[in-house]
C-alpha positions in Angstrom: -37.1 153.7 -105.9 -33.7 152.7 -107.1 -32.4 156.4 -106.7 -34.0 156.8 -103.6 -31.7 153.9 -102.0 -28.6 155.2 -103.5 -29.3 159.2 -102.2 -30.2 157.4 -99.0 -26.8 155.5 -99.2 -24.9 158.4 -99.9 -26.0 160.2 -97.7 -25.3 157.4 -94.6 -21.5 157.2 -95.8 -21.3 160.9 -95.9 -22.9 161.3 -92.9 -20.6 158.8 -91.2 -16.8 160.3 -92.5 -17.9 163.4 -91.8 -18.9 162.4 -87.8 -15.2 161.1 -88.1 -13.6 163.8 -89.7 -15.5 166.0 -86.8 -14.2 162.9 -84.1 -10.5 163.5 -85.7 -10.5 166.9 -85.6 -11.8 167.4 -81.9 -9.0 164.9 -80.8 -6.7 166.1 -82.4 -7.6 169.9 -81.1 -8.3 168.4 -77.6 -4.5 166.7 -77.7 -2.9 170.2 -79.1 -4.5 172.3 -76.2 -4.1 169.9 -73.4 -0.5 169.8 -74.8 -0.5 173.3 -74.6 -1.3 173.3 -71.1 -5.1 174.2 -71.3 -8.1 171.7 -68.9 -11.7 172.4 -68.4 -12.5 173.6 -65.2 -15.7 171.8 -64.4 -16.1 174.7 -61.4 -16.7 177.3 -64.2 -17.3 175.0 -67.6 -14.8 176.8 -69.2 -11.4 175.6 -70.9 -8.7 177.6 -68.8 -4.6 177.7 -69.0 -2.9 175.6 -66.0 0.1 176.1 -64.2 2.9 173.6 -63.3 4.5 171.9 -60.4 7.5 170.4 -60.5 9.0 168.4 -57.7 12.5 167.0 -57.6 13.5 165.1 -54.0 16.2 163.4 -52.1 15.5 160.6 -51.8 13.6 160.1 -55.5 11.7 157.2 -54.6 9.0 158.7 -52.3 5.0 158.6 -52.5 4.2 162.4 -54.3 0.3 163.4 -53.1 -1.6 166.2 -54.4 -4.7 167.0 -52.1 -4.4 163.6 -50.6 -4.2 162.0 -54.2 -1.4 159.8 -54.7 0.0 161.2 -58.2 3.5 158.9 -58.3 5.8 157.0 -56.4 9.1 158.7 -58.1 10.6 162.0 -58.7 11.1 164.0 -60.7 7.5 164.4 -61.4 5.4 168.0 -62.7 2.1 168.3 -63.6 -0.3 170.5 -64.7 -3.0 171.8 -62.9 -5.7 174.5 -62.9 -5.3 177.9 -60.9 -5.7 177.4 -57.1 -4.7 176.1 -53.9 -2.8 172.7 -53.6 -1.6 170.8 -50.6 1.1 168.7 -51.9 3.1 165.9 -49.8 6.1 163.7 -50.6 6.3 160.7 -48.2 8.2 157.7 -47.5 8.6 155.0 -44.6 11.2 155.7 -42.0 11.6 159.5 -43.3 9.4 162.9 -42.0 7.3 163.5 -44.6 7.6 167.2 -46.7 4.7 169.3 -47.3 4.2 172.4 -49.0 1.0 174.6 -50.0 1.4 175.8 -53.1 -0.6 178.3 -55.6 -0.9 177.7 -59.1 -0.8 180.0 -61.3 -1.5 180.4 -65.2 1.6 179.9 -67.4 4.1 180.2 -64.5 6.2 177.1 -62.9 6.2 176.4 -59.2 9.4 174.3 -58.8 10.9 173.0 -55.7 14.1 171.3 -56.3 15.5 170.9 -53.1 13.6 168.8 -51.4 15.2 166.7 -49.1 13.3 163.9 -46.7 15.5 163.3 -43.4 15.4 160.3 -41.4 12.9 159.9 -38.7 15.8 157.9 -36.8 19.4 158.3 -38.1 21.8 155.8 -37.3 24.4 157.6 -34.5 28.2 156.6 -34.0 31.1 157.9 -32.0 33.3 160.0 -34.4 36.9 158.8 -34.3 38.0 160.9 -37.2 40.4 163.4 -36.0 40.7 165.9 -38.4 36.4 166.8 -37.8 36.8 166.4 -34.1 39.3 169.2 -34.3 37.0 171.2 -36.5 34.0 170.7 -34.1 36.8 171.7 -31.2 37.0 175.2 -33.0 35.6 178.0 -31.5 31.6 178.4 -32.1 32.1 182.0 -33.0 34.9 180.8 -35.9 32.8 178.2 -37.0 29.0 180.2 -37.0 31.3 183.2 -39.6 32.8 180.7 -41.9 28.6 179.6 -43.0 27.1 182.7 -42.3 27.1 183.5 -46.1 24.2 186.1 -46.1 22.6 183.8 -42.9 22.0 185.6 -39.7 20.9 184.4 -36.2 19.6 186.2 -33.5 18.3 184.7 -29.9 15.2 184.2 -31.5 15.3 184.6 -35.1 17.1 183.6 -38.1 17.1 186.1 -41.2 18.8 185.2 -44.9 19.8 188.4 -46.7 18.1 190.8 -44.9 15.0 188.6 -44.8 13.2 187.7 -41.8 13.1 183.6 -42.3 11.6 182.5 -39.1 10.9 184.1 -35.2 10.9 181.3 -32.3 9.2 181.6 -29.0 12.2 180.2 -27.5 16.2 180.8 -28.0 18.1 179.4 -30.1 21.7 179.1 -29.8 23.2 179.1 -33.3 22.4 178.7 -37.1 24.2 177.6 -40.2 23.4 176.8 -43.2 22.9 173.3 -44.4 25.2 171.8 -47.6 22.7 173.0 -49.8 22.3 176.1 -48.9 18.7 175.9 -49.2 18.2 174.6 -45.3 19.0 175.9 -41.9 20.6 173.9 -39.5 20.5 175.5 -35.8 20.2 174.3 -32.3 17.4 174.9 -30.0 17.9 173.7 -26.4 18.4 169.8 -26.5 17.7 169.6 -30.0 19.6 170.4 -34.1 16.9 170.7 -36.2 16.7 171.7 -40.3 14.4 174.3 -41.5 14.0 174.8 -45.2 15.5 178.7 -46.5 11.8 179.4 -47.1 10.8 179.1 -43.2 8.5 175.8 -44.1 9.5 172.1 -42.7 11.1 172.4 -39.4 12.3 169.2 -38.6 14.1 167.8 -35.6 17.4 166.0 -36.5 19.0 165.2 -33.1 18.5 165.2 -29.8 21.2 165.7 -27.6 22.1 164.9 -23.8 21.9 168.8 -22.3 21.2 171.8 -23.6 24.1 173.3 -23.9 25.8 175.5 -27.0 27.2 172.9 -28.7 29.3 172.7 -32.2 27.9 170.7 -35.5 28.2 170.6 -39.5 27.4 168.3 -42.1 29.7 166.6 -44.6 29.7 167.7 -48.2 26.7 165.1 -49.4 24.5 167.0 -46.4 24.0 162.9 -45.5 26.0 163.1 -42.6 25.8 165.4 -39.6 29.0 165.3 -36.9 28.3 167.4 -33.9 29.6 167.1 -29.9 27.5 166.3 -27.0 28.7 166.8 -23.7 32.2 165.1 -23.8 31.3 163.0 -27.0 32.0 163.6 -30.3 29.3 161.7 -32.7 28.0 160.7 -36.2 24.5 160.9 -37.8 23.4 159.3 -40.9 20.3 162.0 -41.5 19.5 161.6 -44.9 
């Protein structure tokens, strides 16, 4: 009876460290493949390699959404995520929101680095500084070679190296590139709107007074935009 008890013993603490050798071992395998990028895919019930996004915005502290999900309120953020479709979103008050609908892809990156939120009303000022009034008194033709840089316009598209970047149903008047090079500025009637490199997020910046071919740039830090309409020579705080 005696030996019975002790087998029976044994057998319980044997039983119980090897269910937590088993425990450790499946943590410790399930924190080495999601560290290796792997997730199940309750679609198929199968473990399956992810793909990244990274985003990395101007201004940083903005609300980052994945298919509606809020994932952070600061970038830079990346995460991984399973092969498909995603409609991601970077928001914040005052500012025109970005989105972008990416694919994911096994083992490959999707990084957007360049992402930069304008202001849904920039502060305007007269410009008094008379070294960028005489720039924006140069002739449009001088000023549209200096950025072309691989950019070119025509009445109703805009191409980048031979690329076809966007086609309009109406004119525009002129097209240069933003200080980052990876948006568009260019004029369209009444309004200067930015257009990310890529074709996406076509967002107006100013409106102005006629519609007339006018002259405009932005400062180094891409935060301020100087431009003339009619008569007056202004300021923009955009970003």
């Amino acid at each position: 009876m005696t030996n019975n008890r002790r087998t029976k013993s044994i057998f319980k603490i044997f039983a119980s460290q090897l269910a937590v050798a088993l425990f450790v071992a499946a943590l410790s395998l399930s924190i080495l493949f999601y560290a290796e990028g792997y997730r199940f895919n309750y679609k198929n019930l199968k473990v399956s390699k992810t793909g990244v996004i990274a985003l990395n915005s101007f201004p940083r502290e903005a609300t980052i959404k994945v298919n509606d999900k809020i994932k952070a309120k600061k970038t830079p953020f990346s995460e991984n995520l399973l092969s498909g479709y995603y409609n991601v979103e970077i928001l914040k008050a005052g500012y025109f929101s970005w989105t972008q609908s990416v694919m994911v892809e096994p083992e490959l990156v999707k990084n957007f680095k360049n992402i930069v939120l304008f202001k849904e009303k920039p502060e305007i000022r007269s410009l008094t500084d008379q070294k960028t009034i005489k720039e924006l008194n140069s002739p449009i033709d001088t000023l549209a070679v200096r950025s072309s840089n691989g950019l070119f316009q025509s009445d109703y598209e805009i191409w980048v190296d031979g690329d076809l970047i966007t086609r309009f149903s109406e004119p525009i008047y002129r097209a240069i590139w933003y200080t980052d090079k990876q948006h568009i500025l260019y004029q369209q009637g009444q309004e200067i709107r930015v257009i990310e490199s890529t074709g996406t997020n076509d967002t107006l910046l100013i409106s102005l007074s006629e519609s007339f071919p006018t002259s405009f740039f932005t400062n180094d830090k891409g935060d301020q935009l100087y431009y003339k309409d009619g008569s007056e020579y202004k300021v923009a705080a955009v970003r």
